[in-house]
C-alpha positions, 0 to 999 in steps of 0.5 A: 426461480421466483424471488424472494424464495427463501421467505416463501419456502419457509412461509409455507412451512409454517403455514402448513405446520399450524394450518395457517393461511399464507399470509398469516404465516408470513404475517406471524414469521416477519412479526415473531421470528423474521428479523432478530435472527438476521446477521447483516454481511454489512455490519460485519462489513463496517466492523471490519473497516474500522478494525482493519482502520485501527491496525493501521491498514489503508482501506478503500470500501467497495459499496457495489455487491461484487459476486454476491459479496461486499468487497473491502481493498486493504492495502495489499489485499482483496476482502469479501464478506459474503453469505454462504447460501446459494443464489438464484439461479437466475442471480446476476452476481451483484445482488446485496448479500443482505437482500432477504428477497434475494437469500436467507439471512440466517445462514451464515457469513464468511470473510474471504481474502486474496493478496495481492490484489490480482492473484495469478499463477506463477509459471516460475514458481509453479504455482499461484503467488500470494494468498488466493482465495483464504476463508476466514471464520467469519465468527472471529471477533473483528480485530482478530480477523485483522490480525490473521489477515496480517499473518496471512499477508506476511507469511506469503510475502516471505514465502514468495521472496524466499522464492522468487528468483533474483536475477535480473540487474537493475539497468542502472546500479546492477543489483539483481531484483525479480524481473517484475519488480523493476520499473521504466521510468524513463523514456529509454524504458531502462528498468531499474529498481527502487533506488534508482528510479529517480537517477539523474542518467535516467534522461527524459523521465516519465512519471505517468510511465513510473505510476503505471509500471508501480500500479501493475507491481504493486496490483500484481505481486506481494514480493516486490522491492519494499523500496517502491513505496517511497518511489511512490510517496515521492512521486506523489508529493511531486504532483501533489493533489492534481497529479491523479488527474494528470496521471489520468490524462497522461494514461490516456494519451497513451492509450489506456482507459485504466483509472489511477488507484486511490492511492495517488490522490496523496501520500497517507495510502501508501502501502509501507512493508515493515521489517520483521522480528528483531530487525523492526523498529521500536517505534513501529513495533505496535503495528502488522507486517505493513500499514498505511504511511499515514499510520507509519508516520504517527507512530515515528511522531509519537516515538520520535517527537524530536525527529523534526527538530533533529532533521532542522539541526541535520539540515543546518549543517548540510548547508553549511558544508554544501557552501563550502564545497558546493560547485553548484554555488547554492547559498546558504539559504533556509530551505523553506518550510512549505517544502519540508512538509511536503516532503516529509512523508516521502523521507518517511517512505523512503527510510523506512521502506528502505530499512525493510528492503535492507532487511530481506535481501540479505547478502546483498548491497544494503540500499542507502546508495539512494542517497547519491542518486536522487536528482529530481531536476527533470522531474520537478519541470514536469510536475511542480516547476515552482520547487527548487530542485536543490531545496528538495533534494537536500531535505530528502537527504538529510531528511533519510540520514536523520530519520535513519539514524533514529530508527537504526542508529548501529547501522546508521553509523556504521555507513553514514560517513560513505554516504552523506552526501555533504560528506562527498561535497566537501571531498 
């Protein structure tokens, strides 16, 4: 089949119809009738992005023609915008959907979705996991596209939690968890959950190990532990903006070619799940089932503007009762402020993704044992040997008490004396 085909049929339609020569006719359709017609999947494409943007949705745009479509990769989910018209037969798959030589720009566009990003079938459940291959009209406005691409996500999350089996303990704390949602991140390939992942008893860790496992849980599976995503922040403001070319150089000592995603160039594409319903937020309340940590720590910012200041008031005394029951003999010595805000966004992470894991695993340990089990020693020698292992974790402790206590201040007072950590020094 020749190409540009679909101009030239309809070339000789009309050069028979009005008994034109043929390059009249195409001279009188490119002129008359062959543009304004046209509904460009790109557009469509970019409407989407910024809608998808303002909702709070990490994006990564894929500007190669994938199966004759225009892929979008937000946060969780896959997005194709293509064009229902049939290729060529001889077409390759990675022809634009808006080359007119290639097919007719009148016909129309859709918009496809799949979540998670790898959609498989699910012998334990009996079925394909996730959303697999949902079309949404491609005439609804942008941002409505957005909103049901949210509903979407959120309501096969649900379903698949509600679903998923929970009988595989954590190697280290017991809770069960869905067998694929622990990772190794150590030598000894304990797998353990969220809470867990950075524990001191978990010896000789490998952060290229706990990377990878969290790609392939997160690549793989919608109902996974929310509690990831601040495992993931951390993991990332640890090795801060070299660590995608050291995960890349680890992962290919081990003897794989698979690239790290975009997502460990830094902490603002973390994917953060939320709570629903009457369990979220109010600070959160304008945004879907989950969005970028980016998006996530704005709206604490705009709904909490003191929330550093009570974390600085929080953290004071900490260090006042860590002196006075601190076997370590740490002084009492500012935690300097470069540390706070490169960790900040993990306290986020951490409190928030936590709050959600506290709300769909009901019946079971609420999460907040974290707080005792973040040792990060091991890990700093590997990848920022000049932190303070003590400054860090302190600001990631009292940074998830204060940051908890904001957003859920009933629950927060009914475990915090339990679990503060300056609490347990001082007795």
């Amino acid at each position: 089949m020749t190409r540009d085909h679909f101009r030239k049929k309809a070339v000789r339609t009309h050069a028979a119809a009005t008994g034109r020569s043929f390059l009249d006719a195409a001279a009188a359709l490119h002129r008359d009738s062959g543009h304004h017609h046209a509904v460009l999947a790109a557009r469509l494409r970019d409407e989407l992005v910024a809608a998808l943007d303002a909702a709070g949705w990490p994006v990564v745009v894929e500007h190669n023609p994938l199966f004759h479509a225009l892929p979008i990769y937000a946060g969780p989910a896959t997005i194709h915008v293509r064009r229902n018209a049939e290729p060529p037969l001889l077409a390759t798959g990675d022809e634009h959907p808006d080359d007119r030589e290639v097919f007719d720009l009148a016909a129309p566009l859709s918009v496809t979705v799949w979540a998670p990003l790898i959609v498989e079938y699910s012998a334990e459940l009996g079925r394909v996991i996730g959303v697999d291959a949902h079309d949404i009209p491609a005439t609804l406005p942008p941002a409505e596209i957005v909103a049901e691409l949210d509903r979407l996500v959120g309501q096969a999350r649900s379903r698949d939690l509600s679903e998923t089996p929970l009988a595989t303990p954590c190697g280290l704390c017991g809770d069960r968890y869905a067998a694929d949602g622990l990772a190794r991140p150590a030598r000894s390939q304990v797998a353990v959950c969220p809470c867990c992942a950075f524990d001191g008893d978990l010896l000789a860790p490998e952060p290229g190990m706990l990377a990878f496992d969290l790609d392939r849980i997160t690549s793989e599976n919608l109902a996974i532990p929310a509690g990831w995503a601040g495992a993931q922040a951390l993991l990332c403001c640890l090795g801060g903006p070299d660590l995608p070319a050291w995960l890349d150089t680890d992962w290919r000592n081990a003897g794989t070619s698979y690239p790290p995603r975009e997502e460990w160039g830094g902490t603002g594409q973390t994917w953060v799940w939320l709570p629903a319903g009457e369990q979220r937020p109010a600070a959160l309340a304008g945004l879907g089932g989950g969005a970028s940590l980016t998006r996530v720590l704005a709206a604490i910012e705009q709904a909490h503007p003191d929330a550093r200041d009570r974390f600085h008031a929080y953290l004071a005394r900490d260090l006042h009762q860590g002196v006075d029951g601190d076997e370590d003999g740490h002084d009492e010595a500012p935690v300097p402020g470069q540390t706070i805000d490169r960790f900040w966004p993990a306290v986020v992470a951490y409190t928030v993704a936590l709050l959600t894991q506290h709300a769909e695993r009901p019946g079971h340990r609420p999460p907040w044992h974290v707080l005792a089990s973040l040792e990060l020693s091991d890990w700093i020698d590997i990848l920022a040997p000049d932190l303070d292992p003590y400054a860090v974790e302190t600001v990631l402790r009292s940074g998830i008490l204060t940051l908890r206590g904001l957003l859920d201040p009933v629950d927060s007072e009914d475990q915090r004396d339990n679990e503060d950590p300056a609490a347990e020094r001082a007795t």
